[in-house]
C-alpha positions in Angstrom: -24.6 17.7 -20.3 -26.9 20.2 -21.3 -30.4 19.4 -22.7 -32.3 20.0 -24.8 -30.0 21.1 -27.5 -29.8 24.4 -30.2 -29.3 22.1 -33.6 -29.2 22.8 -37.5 -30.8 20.6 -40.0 -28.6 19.8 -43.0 -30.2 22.6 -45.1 -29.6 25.6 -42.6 -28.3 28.7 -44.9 -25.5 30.3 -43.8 -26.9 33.5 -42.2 -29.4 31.6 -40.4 -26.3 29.5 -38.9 -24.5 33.1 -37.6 -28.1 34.5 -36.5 -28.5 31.3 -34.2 -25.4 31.1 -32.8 -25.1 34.6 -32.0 -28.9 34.3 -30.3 -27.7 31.3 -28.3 -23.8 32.5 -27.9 -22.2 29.4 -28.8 -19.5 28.4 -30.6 -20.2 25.1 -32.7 -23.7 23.4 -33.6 -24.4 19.7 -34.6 -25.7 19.2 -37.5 -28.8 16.6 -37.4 -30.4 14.5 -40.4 -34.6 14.0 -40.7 -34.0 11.3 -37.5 -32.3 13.8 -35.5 -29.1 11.8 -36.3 -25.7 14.0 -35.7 -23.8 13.8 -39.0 -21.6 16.6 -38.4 -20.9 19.6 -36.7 -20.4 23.4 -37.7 -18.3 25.8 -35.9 -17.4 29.4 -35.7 -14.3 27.9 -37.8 -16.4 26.9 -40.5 -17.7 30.0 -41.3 -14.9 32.4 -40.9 -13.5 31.5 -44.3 -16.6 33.4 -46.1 -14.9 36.1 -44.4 -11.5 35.3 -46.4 -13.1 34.9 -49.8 -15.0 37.9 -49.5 -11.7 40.4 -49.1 -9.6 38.4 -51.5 -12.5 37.2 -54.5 -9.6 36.2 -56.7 -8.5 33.0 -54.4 -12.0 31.7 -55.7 -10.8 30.8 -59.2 -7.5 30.3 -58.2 -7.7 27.8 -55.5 -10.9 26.1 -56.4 -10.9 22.8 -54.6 -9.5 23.3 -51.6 -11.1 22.4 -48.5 -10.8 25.9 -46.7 -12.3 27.9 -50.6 -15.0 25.1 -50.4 -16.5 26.3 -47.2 -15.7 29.6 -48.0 -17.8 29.2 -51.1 -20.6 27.1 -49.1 -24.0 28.1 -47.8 -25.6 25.4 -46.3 -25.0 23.6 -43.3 -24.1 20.3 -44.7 -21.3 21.8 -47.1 -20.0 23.9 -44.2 -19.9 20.9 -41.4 -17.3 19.2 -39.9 -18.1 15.3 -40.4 -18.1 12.9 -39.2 -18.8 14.7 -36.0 -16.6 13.6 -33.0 -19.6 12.3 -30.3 -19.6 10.9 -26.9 -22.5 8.3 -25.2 -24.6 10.0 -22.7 -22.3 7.1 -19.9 -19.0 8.6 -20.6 -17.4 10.0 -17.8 -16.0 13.7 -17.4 -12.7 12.7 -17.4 -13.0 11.2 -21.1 -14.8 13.9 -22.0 -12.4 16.0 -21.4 -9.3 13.9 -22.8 -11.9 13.8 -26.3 -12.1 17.4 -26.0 -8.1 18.1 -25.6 -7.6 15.2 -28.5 -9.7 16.9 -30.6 -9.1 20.4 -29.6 -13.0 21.1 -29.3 -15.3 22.9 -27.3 -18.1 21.3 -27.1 -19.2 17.5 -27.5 -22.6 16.0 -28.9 -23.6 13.6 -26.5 -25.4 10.5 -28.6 -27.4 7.2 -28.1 -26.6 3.9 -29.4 -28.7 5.0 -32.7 -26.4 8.0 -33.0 -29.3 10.6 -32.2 -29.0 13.7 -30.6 -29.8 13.8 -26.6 -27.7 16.8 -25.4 -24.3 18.6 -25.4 -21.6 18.8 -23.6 -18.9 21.8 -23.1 -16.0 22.8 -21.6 -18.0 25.1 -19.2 -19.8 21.2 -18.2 -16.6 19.8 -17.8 -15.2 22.2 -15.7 -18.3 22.5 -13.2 -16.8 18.6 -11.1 -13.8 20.7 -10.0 -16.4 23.0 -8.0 -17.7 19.6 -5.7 -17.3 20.2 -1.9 -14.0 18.7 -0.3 -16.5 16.8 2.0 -18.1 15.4 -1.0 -15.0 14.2 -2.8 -13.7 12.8 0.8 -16.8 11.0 1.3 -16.8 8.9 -2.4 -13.3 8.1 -1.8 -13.7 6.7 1.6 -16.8 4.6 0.3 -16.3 3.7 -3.5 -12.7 3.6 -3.3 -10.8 2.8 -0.2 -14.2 1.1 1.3 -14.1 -1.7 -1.3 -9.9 -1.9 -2.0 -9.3 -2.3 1.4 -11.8 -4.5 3.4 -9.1 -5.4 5.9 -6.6 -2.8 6.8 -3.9 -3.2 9.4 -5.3 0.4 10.4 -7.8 2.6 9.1 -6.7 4.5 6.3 -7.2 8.3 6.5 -8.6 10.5 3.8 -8.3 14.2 3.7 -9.3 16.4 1.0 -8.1 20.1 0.7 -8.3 22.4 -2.1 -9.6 18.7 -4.6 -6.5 17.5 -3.4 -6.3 14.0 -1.7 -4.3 12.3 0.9 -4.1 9.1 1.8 -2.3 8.3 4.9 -2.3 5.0 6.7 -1.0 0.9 6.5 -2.2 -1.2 4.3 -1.5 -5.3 3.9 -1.3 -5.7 0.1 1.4 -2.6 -1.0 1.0 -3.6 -4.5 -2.4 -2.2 -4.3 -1.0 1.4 -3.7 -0.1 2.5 -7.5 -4.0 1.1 -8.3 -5.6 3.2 -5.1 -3.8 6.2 -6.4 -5.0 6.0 -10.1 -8.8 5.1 -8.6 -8.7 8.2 -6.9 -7.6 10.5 -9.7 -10.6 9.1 -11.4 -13.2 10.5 -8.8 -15.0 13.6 -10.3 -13.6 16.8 -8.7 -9.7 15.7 -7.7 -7.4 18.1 -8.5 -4.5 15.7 -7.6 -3.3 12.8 -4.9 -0.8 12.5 -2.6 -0.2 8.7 -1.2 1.1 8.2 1.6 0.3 4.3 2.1 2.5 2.2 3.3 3.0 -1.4 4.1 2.4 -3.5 7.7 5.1 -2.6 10.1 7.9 -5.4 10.6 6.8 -7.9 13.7 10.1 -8.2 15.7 8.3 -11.0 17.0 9.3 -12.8 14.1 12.7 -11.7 13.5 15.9 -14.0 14.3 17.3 -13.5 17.1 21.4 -13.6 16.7 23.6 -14.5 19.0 26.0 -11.5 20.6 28.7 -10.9 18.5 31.4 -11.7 22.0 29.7 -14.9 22.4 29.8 -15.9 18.5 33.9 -15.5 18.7 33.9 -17.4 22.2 32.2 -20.3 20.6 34.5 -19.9 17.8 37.9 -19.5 19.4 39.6 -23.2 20.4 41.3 -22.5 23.4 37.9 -21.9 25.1 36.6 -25.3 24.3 36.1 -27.6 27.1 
């Protein structure tokens, strides 16, 4: 996330809104109360219906009421804000950040502590930034976090190779069942592009297969006149 955060107060006019996030060239800004609680969030959005009211001054009468004339009509932070502001705990991982942000269709995300206060922001840009991690990198926390501690015991070492954030497993493992949970572990690690699994099972020990008897011998056994 990024920290310390560009923030409005509820009270912010509207030109002093457009003059900050022009200075800072972003998008959306949380809105925080006198304990630096988020309790809303104002975007580029918000503000483009002053636009729309301005050209066409007769929709104020008219349409009095509704939500995108309200704004229009607004000029203060706290009429123009989105709330209640979609917010994430400073734990979250990237990946659920960035499902929240494609849920919500939003840009950024104000990052929050138990108490609902401000402690940073987090943006596409952020999100984006685990999908430049080294292949070495990613091939190093799978073969330690996930394979490491999935498979203790493996018939044979499992292999991991990483190419382009893309993973492949290769190698026998005990416990198949375990394959569909190794894959989904994987996708999880920060940076993967996608996996390809290529596990598979112990091979068979003939040791302990049955041994038939030849098929010619099964019908001399079976035929009468050989019978002593």
């Amino acid at each position: 996330m990024t920290h310390p955060v560009v923030c409005l107060r509820k009270g912010a006019a509207f030109k002093d809104i457009a003059r900050t996030m022009r200075r800072w060239k972003v998008s959306a800004l949380p809105v925080v109360d006198g304990d630096h609680r988020v309790v809303g969030i104002v975007s580029e959005a918000d503000l483009l219906p002053k636009e729309m009211l301005r050209d066409a001054p007769e929709l104020s009468a008219r349409s009095r009421g509704r939500p995108g004339i309200a704004k229009a009509e607004a000029t203060a932070a706290e009429d123009l804000m989105t709330a209640p502001a979609v917010t994430v705990r400073p734990g979250v991982t990237v990946a659920r950040a960035a499902r929240i942000m494609a849920h919500h269709k939003l840009k950024r995300l104000p990052v929050v502590d138990d108490e609902g206060v401000l402690q940073g922001i987090v943006s596409r840009t952020d999100v984006l930034k685990v999908f430049l991690r080294e292949d070495a990198e990613i091939a190093d926390e799978v073969s330690r976090e996930v394979v490491g501690r999935l498979f203790g015991g493996t018939v044979e070492p499992i292999r991991v190779e990483v190419r382009d954030g893309v993973v492949t497993l290769s190698g026998r493992v005990r416990d198949t069942s375990l394959v569909p949970v190794v894959t989904r572990l994987v996708r999880s690690v920060e940076g993967v592009v996608d996996v390809d699994c290529a596990l598979s099972g112990p091979p068979r020990d003939l040791g302990l297969e049955p041994v038939l008897p030849d098929e010619a011998e099964t019908e001399a056994v079976d035929d009468p006149r050989t019978a002593v």
